[in-house]
C-alpha positions in Angstrom: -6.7 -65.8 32.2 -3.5 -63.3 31.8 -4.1 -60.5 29.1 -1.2 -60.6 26.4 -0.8 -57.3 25.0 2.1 -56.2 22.5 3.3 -52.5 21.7 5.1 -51.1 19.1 6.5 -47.4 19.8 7.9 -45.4 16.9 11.8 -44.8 17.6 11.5 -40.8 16.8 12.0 -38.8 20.4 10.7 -40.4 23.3 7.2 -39.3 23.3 5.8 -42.8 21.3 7.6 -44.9 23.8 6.4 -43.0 27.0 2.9 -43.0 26.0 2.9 -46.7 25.8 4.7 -47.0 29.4 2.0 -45.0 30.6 -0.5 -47.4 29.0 1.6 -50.5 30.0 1.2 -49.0 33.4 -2.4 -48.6 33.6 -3.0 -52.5 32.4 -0.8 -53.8 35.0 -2.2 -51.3 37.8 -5.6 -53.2 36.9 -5.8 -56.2 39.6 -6.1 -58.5 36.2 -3.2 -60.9 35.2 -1.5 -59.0 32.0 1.8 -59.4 30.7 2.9 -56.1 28.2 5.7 -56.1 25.9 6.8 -53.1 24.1 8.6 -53.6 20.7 10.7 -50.6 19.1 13.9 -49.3 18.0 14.5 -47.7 20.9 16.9 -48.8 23.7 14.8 -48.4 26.2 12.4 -51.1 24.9 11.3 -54.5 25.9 12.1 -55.9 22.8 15.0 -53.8 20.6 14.0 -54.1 17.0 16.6 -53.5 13.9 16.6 -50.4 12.3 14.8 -49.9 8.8 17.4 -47.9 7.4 21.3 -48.0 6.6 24.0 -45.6 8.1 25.2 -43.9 5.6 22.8 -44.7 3.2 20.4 -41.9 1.4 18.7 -43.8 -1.8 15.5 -46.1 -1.0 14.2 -47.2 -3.9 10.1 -47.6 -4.0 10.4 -46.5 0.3 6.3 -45.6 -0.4 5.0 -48.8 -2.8 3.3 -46.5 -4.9 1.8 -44.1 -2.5 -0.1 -46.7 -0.7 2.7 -47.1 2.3 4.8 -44.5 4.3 8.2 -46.9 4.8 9.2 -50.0 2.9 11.7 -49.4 0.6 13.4 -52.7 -1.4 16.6 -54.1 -0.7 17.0 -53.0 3.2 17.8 -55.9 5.6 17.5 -53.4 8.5 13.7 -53.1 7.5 13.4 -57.4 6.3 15.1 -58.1 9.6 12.4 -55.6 11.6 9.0 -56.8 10.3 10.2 -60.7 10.8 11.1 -59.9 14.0 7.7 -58.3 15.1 6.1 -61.0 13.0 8.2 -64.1 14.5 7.1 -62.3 18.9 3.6 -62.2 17.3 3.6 -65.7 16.6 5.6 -67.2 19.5 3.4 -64.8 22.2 0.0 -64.9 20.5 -1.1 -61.0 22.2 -4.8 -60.7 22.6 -4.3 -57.3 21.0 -1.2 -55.1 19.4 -1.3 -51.6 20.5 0.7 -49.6 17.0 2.1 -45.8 18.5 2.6 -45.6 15.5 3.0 -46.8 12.2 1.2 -47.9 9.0 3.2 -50.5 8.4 3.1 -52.5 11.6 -0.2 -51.9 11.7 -1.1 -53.9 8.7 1.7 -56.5 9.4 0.0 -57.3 12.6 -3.7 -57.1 11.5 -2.6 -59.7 8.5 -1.2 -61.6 11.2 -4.5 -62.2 12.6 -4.5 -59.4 15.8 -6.8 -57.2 16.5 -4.8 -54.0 16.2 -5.1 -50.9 18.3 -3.6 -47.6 16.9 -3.0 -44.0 17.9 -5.2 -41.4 16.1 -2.5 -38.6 15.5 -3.3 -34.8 15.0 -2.7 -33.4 11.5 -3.8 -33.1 8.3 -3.9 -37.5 7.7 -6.2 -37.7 4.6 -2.7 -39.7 2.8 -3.8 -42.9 1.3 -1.6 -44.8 4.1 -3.1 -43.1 7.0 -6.3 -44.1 6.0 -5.7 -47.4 5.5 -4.1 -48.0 8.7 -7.3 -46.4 10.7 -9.8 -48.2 8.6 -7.8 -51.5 9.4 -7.5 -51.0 13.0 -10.0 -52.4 15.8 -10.1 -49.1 17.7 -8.4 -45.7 17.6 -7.1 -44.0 20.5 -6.8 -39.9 20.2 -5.2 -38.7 23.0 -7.0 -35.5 23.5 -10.6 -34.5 24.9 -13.9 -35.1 23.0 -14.6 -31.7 23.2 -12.2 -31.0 20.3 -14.2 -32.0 17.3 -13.7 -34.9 14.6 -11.0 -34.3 12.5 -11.7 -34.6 8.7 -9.4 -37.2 8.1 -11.0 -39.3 11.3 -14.7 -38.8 10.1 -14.9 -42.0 8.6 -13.3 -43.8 11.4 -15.1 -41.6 14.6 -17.3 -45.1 15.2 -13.9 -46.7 16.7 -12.5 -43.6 17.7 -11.7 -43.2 21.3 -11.0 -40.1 22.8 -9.2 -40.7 26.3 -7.8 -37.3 26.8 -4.2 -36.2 27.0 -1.7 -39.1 28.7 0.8 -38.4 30.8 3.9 -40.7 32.0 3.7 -38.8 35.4 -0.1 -39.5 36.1 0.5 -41.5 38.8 0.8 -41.1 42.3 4.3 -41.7 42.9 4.9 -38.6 40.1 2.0 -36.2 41.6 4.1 -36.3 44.8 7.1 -35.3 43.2 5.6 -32.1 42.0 6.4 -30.2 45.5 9.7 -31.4 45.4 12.1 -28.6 45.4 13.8 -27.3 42.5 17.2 -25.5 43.5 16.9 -23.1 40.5 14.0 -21.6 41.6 15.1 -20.8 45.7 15.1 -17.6 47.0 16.1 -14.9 44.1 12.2 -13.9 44.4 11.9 -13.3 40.5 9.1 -15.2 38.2 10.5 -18.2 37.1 9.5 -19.6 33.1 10.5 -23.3 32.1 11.3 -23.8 28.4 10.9 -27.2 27.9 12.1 -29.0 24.8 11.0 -32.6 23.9 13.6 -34.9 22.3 11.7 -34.8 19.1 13.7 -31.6 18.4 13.0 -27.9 18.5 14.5 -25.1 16.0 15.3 -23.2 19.3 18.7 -22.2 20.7 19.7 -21.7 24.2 21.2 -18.4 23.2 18.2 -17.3 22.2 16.4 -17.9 25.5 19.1 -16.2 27.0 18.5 -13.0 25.2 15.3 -13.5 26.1 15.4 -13.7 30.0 17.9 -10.7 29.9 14.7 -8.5 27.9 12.5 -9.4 30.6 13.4 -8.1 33.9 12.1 -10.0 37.8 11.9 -13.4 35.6 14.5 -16.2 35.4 14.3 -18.8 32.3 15.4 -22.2 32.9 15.6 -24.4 29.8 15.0 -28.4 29.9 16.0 -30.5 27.3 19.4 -29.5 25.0 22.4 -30.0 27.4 20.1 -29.9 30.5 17.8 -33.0 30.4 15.9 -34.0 33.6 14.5 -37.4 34.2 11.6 -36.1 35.7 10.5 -32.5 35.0 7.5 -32.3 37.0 9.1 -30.2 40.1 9.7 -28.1 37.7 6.7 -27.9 35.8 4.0 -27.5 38.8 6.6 -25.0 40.3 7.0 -22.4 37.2 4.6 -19.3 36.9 4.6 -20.8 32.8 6.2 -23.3 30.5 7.2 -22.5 27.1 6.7 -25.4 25.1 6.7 -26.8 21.6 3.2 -28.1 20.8 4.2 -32.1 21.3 1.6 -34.0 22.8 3.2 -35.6 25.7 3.9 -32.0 26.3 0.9 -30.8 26.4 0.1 -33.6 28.6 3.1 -33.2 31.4 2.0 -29.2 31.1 -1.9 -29.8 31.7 -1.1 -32.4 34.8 1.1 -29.5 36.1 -1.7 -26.8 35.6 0.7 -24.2 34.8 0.2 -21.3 32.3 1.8 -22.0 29.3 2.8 -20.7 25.3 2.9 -23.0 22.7 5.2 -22.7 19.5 4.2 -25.7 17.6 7.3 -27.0 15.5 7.2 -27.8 12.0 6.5 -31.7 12.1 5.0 -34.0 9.5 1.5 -33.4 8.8 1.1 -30.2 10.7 0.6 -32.4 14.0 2.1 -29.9 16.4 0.3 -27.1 14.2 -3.3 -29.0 14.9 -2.7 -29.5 18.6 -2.3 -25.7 19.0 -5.6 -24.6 16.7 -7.2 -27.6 19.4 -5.4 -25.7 22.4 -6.9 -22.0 21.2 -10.6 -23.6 20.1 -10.5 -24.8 24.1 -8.9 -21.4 25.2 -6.3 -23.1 27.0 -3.3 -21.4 26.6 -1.7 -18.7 24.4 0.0 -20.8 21.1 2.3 -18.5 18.7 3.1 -19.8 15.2 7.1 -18.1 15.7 9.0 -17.4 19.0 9.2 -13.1 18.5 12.1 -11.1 19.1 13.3 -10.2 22.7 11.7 -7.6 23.4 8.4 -8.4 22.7 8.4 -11.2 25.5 8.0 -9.1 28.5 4.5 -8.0 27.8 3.6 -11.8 26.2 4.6 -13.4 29.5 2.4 -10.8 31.4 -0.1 -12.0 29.3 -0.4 -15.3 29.5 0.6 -15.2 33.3 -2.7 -13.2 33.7 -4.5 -15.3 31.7 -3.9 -18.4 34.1 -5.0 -22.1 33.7 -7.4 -24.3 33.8 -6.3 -28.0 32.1 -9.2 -29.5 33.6 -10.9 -29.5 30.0 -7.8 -31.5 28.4 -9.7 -34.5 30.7 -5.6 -36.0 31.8 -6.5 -37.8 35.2 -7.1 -40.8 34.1 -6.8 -40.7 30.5 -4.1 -43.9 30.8 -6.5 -45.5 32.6 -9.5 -45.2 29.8 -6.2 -46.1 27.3 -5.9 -49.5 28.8 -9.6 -50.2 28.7 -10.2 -49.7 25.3 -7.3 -52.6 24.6 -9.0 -54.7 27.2 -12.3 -54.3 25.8 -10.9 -54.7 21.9 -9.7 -57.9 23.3 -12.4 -59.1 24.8 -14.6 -58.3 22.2 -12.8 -60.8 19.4 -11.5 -63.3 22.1 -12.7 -66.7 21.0 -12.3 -67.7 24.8 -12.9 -64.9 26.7 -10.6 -62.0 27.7 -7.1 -63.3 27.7 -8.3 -66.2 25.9 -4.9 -68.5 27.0 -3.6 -70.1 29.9 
């Protein structure tokens, strides 16, 4: 019997919709008959879903339904068209299970459509009244970093369906990990230490400038940024190949960074929640990396690179191989468990 598994992936940055490739990856990479389809805003999706908002448009009356959801303002068609969407693939492709990276309001659309629903547990302070309801709702919870790092308070009440796979990686596979020693033509022959800046498409408050100012305060090393006007479709070459990233504190970041085992600083960006703020505190507490709450000046970079370069790595504690892998069981075990007819439980 084929597995039918849908995905929704947030439409902010890439990371959302890489982490459920990666997943999507690791169910077909199984040997069982699955069929994955990934629902978002993005282009890049399966299925392209309207936007909830209007161009133009800055008034949403009730967005939050008194406190009790993050987005569903009145009057939208964007949003009215979205939902129906997701609800009208739900009921012409009957999934087994609906993995939500992430949001509240899919979640409980899906679960009242009769799905077991699979979500991601996100880093941050997530004691709202929506977050909770989403993760009390939901058949499992997938938190993609190690169990070392302990229980969040706001996941407390939830840590009996709380699954901690480790940090996922789009280029955990073997395809990627080959790619690693392929040569980067920045870093040939100049014999000076070498420092990626990586920037996710979520955004950074970082220039280019400033990283320019930096390199030229730090003598013997070279700075190469990624992301801004110089976006590679596979940074891992350059990754595995630095003596250490700089890096906001993103969690597909921190993922790519840990499969690289490459010395890294984190400066976690001011996001929602304090998610990239959390991942740090959850970096230091494992003492895998140096995390700074504010790039410093210039000059203070030289010694701070010496540092951390000293200080080396060791991601084997953020548990990545495999951590796709244990991703896709937990949806093909949620599915099993409430399948009338066994796993996959159509023809």
């Amino acid at each position: 019997m084929t597995l039918r598994v849908g995905m929704y992936a947030h439409h902010q940055g890439l990371g959302h919709l890489q982490r459920c490739r990666a997943i999507a990856t690791a169910l077909a990479g199984s040997g069982e008959p699955v069929e994955v389809t990934i629902l978002s805003s993005r282009p890049e999706a399966d299925v392209v879903l309207p936007l909830d908002v209007e161009e133009g448009r800055d008034d949403y009356p009730e967005y939050s339904a008194g406190g009790t959801l993050h987005w569903a303002p009145l009057n939208v068609p964007g949003l009215r068209d979205r939902m129906a969407a997701i609800a009208g693939w739900v009921a012409e492709n009957r999934p087994d299970v609906f993995f939500v990276d992430v949001s509240v309001e899919v979640c409980l659309l899906v679960r009242l459509l009769g799905v077991p629903v699979v979500t991601v547990a996100m880093p941050g302070r997530r004691t709202d009244a929506p977050h909770q309801l989403a993760y009390a709702q939901a058949s499992a919870l997938i938190a993609g970093w190690p169990g070392e790092v302990p229980v969040p308070e706001d996941l407390v009440a939830h840590a009996d369906r709380l699954h901690t796979v480790g940090g996922i990686s789009r280029f955990d596979t073997p395809e990627y990990r080959a790619s690693a020693t392929v040569e980067v033509p920045e870093f040939s022959g100049d014999g000076a230490r070498h420092a990626v800046v990586l920037q996710g498409q979520g955004g950074t408050a970082w220039t280019e400038d400033f990283w320019a100012s930096v390199e030229q305060a730090c003598p013997g090393w070279r700075f190469t940024v990624l992301g801004g006007s110089h976006r590679v479709e596979n940074p891992l070459p350059y990754l595995a190949q630095a003596d250490l990233v700089i890096s906001a504190a993103g969690q597909n970041s921190v993922a790519d960074i840990a499969l690289a085992n490459t010395p890294a600083i984190f400066i976690p960006q001011d996001r929602a929640f304090d998610e990239q703020q959390a991942t740090g505190t959850a970096l230091e507490s494992l003492s895998l990396a140096t995390v700074l709450q504010e790039p410093p000046a210039p000059e203070a970079w030289p010694s701070l690179l010496d540092r951390a370069l000293s200080a080396g790595a060791d991601w084997t504690r953020w548990q990545l191989p495999g951590a796709a892998d244990r991703a896709a069981g937990v949806l093909r075990d949620t599915a099993r468990q409430y399948s009338r007819a066994g796993i996959g439980g159509q023809a």
